[in-house]
N, C-alpha and C positions, 0 to 999 in steps of 0.2 A: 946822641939824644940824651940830654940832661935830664936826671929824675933824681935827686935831692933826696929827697923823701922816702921813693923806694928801695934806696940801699941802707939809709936809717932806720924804717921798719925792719928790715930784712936783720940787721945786726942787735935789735931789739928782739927778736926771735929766738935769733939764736942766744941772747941770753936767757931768754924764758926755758931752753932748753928746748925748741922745735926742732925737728932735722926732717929729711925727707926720705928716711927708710922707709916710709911705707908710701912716695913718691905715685901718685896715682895719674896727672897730665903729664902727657908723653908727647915728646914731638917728633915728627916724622916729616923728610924731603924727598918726594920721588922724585926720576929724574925727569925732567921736561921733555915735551915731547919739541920744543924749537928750540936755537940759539939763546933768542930772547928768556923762554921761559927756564934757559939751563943758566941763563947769567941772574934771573932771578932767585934760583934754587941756590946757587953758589952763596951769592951774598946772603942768605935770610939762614941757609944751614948754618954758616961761621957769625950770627949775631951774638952778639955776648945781651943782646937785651932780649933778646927772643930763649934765651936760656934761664937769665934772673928771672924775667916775665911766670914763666913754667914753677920756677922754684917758688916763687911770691907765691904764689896759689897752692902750690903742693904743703906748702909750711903756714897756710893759712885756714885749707877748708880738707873737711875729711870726707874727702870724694867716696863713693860708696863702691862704686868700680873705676880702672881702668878706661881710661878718656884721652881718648886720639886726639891728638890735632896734624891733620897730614895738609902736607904741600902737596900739589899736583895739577898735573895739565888737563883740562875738563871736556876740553872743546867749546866752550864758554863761561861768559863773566859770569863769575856766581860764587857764594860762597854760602855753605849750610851747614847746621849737625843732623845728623843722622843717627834718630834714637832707634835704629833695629842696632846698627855695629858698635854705637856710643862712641861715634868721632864726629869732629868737626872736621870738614872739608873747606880749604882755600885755595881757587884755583889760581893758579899762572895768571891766566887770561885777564880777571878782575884787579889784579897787584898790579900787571902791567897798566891796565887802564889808566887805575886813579894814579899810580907814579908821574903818569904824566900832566897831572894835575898842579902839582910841588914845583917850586924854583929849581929855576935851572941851575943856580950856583950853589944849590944843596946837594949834599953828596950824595953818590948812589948809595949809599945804605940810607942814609936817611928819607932819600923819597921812597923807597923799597919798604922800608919798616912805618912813615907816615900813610902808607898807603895802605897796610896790615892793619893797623893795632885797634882801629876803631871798629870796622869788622869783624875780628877776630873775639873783640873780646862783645859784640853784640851775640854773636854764635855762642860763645861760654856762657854768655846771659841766659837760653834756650837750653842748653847742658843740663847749669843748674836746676832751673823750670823743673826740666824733667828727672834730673836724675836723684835730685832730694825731693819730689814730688810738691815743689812749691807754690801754694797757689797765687793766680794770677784776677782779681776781680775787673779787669780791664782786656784791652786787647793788649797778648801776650808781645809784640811787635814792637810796643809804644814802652813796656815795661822794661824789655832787654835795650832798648836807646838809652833808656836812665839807665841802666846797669852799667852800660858802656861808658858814657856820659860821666857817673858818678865815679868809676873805675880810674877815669883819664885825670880826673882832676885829684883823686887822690893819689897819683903816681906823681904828680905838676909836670905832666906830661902835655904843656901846650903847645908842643909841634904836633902832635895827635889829635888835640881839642880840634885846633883851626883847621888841620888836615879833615876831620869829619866832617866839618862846617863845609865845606868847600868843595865836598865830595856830593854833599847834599845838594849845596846850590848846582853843581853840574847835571845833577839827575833832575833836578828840576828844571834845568834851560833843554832838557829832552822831553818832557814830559809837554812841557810848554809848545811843542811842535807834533805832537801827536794827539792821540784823543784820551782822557783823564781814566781810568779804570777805577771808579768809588767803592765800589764791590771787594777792591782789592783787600788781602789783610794786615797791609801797612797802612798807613797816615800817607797822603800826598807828600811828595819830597820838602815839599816849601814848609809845610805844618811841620815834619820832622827837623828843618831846620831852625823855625824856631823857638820849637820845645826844648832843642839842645842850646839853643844862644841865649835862653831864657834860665834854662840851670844852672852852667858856666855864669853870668854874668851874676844871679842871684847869691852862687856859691860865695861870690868876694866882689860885691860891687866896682868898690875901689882899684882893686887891682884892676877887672874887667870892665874900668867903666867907658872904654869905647865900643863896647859889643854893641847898644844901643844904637848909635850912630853909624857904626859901620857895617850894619846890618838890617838895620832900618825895624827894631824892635820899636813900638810902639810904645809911648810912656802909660799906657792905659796897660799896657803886658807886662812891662816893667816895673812897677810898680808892684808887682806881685809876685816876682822870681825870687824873693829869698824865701818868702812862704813856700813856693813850688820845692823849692830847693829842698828846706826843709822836711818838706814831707816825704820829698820821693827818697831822701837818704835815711829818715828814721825807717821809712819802710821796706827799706832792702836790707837793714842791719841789721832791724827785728826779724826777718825772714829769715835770712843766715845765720843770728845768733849760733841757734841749738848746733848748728854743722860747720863751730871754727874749733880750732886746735884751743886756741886758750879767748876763754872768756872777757879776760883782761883787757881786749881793744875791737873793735869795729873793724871789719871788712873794708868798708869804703866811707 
């Protein structure tokens, strides 16, 4: 999985003089409780981007505690943080799901890690929330999507972008067949979808200008994703500001 960018940040860092001695996200791989979920542990333990991933953030933001991030078998698709331990949980069961969502002539790490990352880093959206006490004048759900959203595109991490998208569109062709829960405290899948096709595409029209069409963004929506864009990135930047290592550059 190519990310350009985040190994140039990363060497920028290190010349501002960052390191990760006081290294605060930790990753962790139980072992699975199946075959399946022990051939998922294997390859996500040995990722070399699920380790850079850790250090980008350890050398970016100055975590206040210690913040898990564990792999493990749940007994279902789910994945969450938990502010009593201060970890984020990603189980087996939901890795495996959306893997099978990715091409099949993409390698097992990469459906493995395309099926992580957008996940993973909505959960670290929630972290922060809580662990720098940031506030949220929206629903907290729709916030940590742009977090993730903004996170992907500043890695140029678009096996992860489309991987999301596509994750989305599947929980919507389930919801599609059941009865709609409004109450819930997510945005329907379809709205999630494309609040994220609307960021992506507003981020870099140009580059993204098939999201529109191969998603069926509406030019009335369109029309107003590089403002979206805009806003939802000054306001996760200014949020972080006061809790990066060096002032010198943006989070996302």
């Amino acid at each position: 999985m190519a990310l350009p960018r985040f190994f140039s940040k990363m060497l920028l860092l290190l010349a501002l003089g960052a390191g990760s001695a006081s290294a605060q996200l930790a990753l962790t791989f139980e072992k699975g409780q199946t075959k399946t979920h022990q051939s998922i542990q294997q390859v996500l333990s040995k990722s070399q981007y699920l380790k850079d991933f850790a250090t980008y953030f350890n050398d970016r933001i100055k975590f206040p505690r210690k913040l898990k991030i564990q792999f493990l078998s749940c007994d279902e698709e789910n994945a969450y943080y938990a502010p009593d331990t201060h970890s984020i949980e990603m189980c087996y069961e939901l890795i495996n799901l959306y893997s099978k969502l990715e091409e099949k002539d993409t390698s097992k790490e990469d459906r493995m890690l395309n099926a992580t990352v957008f996940t993973l880093l909505h959960e670290l959206g929630h972290a922060l929330i809580d662990q720098l006490k940031l506030p949220s004048t929206g629903r907290e759900e729709d916030a940590v999507d742009q977090f993730a959203t903004l996170a992907l595109l500043s890695l140029e991490d678009e096996a992860g972008i489309y991987s999301g998208i596509t994750q989305f569109l599947s929980d919507a062709e389930e919801d599609a067949e059941g009865e709609l829960d409004f109450s819930d405290s997510h945005s329907l899948n379809m709205q999630r979808m494309y609040d994220m096709t609307c960021l992506v595409y507003g981020s870099n029209p140009k580059k993204f200008k098939s999201i529109p069409r191969d998603y069926d963004l509406p030019k009335e929506r369109s029309s107003t994703c590089q403002e979206e864009y805009s806003h939802a990135r000054y306001a996760w930047n200014t949020l972080l500001k006061p809790y990066l290592k060096s002032s010198r550059m943006d989070l996302l």
